[in-house]
N, C-alpha and C positions, 0 to 999 in steps of 0.2 A: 294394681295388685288384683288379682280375681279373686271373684267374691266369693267366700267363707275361706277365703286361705289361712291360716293362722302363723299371724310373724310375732313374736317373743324379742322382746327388746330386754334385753341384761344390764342389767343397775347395778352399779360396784358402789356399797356406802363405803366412802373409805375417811370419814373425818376430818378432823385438820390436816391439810400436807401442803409443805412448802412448796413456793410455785416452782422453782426449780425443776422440785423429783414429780411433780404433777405436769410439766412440759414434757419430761424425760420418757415418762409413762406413755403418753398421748402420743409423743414419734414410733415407739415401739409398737404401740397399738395401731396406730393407720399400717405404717405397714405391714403389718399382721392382716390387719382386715382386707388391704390393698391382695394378699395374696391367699386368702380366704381360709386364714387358719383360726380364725375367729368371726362370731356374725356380730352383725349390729350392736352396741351396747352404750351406754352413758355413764361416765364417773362421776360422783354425786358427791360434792367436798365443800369443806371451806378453806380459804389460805389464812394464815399469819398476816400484820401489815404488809401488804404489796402494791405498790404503783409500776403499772404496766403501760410502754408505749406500744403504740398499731408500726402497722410497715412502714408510714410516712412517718419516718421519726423525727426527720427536722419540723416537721408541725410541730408532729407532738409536744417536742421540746421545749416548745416556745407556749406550751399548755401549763409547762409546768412551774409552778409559781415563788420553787424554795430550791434552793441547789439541792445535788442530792447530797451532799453532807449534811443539809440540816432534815432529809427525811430519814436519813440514819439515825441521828438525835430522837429520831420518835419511833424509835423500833422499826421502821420500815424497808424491806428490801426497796429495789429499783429494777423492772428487767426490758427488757427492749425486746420485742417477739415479731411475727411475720402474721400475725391475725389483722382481719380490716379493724378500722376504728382508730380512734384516737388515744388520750391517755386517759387511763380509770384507777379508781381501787377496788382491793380485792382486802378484805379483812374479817375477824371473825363476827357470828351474828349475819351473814350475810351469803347467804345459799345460791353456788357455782354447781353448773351441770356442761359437764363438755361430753356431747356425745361425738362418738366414733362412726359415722354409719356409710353405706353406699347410696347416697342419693339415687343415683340409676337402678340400682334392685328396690328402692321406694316407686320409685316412676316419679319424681318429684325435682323440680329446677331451683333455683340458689332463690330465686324469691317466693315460691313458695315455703321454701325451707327457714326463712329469715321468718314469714310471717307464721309460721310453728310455733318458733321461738315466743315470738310476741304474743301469739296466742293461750301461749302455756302461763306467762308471767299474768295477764291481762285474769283467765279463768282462777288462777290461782288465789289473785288480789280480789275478787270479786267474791270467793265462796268464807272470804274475812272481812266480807259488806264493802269493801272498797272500790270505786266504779274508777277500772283506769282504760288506755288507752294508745293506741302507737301513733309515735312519734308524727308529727306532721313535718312537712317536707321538709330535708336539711334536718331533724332531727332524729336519731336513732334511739332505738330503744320503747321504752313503755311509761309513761308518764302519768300523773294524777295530777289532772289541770294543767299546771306550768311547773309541777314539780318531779323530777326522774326518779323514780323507783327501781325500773331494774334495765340494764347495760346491755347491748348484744354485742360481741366483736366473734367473726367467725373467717376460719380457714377453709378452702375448699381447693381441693388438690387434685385432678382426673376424676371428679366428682365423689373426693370422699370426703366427711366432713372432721375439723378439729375445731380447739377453742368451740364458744359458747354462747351463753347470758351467765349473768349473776345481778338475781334477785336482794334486795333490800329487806332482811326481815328487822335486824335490829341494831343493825353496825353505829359505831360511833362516828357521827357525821363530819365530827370535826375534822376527821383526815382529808373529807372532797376540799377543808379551804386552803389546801396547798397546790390543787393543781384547780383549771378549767377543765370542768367534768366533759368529757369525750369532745373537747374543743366547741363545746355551745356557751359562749359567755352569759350573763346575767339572767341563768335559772338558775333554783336550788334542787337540790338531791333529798330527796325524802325517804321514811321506811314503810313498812309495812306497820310497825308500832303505833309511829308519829302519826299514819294519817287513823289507827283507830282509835288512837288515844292512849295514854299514860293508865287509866281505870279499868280497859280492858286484857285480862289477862289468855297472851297467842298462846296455844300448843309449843310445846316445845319444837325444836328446830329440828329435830329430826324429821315431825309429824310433817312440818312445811318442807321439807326437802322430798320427802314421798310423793308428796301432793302436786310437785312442781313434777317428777319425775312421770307419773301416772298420767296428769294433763300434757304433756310432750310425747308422751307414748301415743293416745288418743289424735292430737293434733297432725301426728304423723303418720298414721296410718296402720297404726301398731296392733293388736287383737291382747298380746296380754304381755305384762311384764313380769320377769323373773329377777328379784334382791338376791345379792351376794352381799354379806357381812365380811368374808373370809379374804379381800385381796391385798391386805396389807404388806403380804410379799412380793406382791408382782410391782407397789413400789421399790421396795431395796431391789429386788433383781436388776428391774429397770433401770435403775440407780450406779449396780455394779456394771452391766452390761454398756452402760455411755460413758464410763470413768475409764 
């Protein structure tokens, strides 16, 4: 990027949305972006119960540790997608950022762009006194010690990007003991809560979703970010639009 150019990265806060109309969204938007009727931006959400497999679904399958009838029993979808990674969850208390962007108008390659990701979760966990860390080899993601904090599975398609991370701020853990967390057996999954303690009271989730959003803007190469409150339509359209 040349120097003082100013690139603006667009944040959609858009709340809870089902992973579904939140995939639905993210197709319509690559290729939107792919044909440049939109710039760069990041959807900034949480999901409902969701357990999601990577492209290697027969791995994943074999990650998963309850049928899915019985993760219906616990309120939770099931969806099978084309992002890398293995199988994760996705629930509320637990801040999902999928940005849309053109890696090649960044000037940035798929591992620079993964270690973005990591860099955003790592800066984010740290300015909540948390000292975390990316994954060491074979493991993905951002960790606290031997424990996963937050997820990376990401799409890259003629260099644009889909899927994400999703950050741990307060999710209920008990839903990782149904699968093997991104196919890495005998770690645990942690939050952002649990490692500063039950006495310390986080900012609300909004505040951490900013914060994550702002440090990925930075990480990337971004000069400033602009919030949108207002896209809760461009879910249903996207919705009508694939039905």
């Amino acid at each position: 990027m040349s120097g003082g150019a100013r690139r603006v990265l667009e944040a959609w806060r858009l709340g809870v949305v089902r992973y579904g109309d939140a995939l639905q969204l993210q197709e319509r938007l690559v290729a939107d972006r792919k044909a440049g009727r939109v710039g760069d931006l990041v959807l900034s959400l949480q999901h409902p119960p969701t357990y999601t497999l990577g492209k290697r679904s027969e791995k994943a399958e074999r990650n998963l540790l309850a049928p899915e009838h019985e993760l219906r029993t616990l309120g939770a979808e099931l969806h099978r997608t084309e992002r890398g990674g293995d199988v994760t969850f996705h629930g509320p208390r637990q801040a999902v950022l999928y940005p849309i962007l053109s890696l090649r108008a960044l000037g940035l390659g798929a591992r620079r762009y993964v270690e973005g990701l990591e860099s955003t979760m790592i800066e984010v966990a740290a300015l909540h006194g948390v000292s975390a860390r990316p994954g060491d080899p074979g493991e993905t993601g951002v960790w606290v010690g031997d424990r996963k904090i937050g997820a990376i599975g990401v799409r890259i398609s003629s260099g644009f990007t889909w899927h994400g991370l999703a950050f741990n701020i307060d999710p209920d853990l008990g839903y990782f003991e149904h699968i093997v967390p991104c196919g890495i057996a005998g770690k645990e999954v942690t939050s952002l809560q649990r490692e500063v303690g039950d006495w310390v009271e986080l900012p609300a989730d909004e505040v951490i979703h900013d914060q994550l959003v702002r440090c990925l803007a930075r990480a990337l190469g971004f000069t400033d970010v602009e919030f949108k409150d207002d896209s809760g339509d461009m879910i249903r359209s996207a919705a009508i639009v694939q039905s």
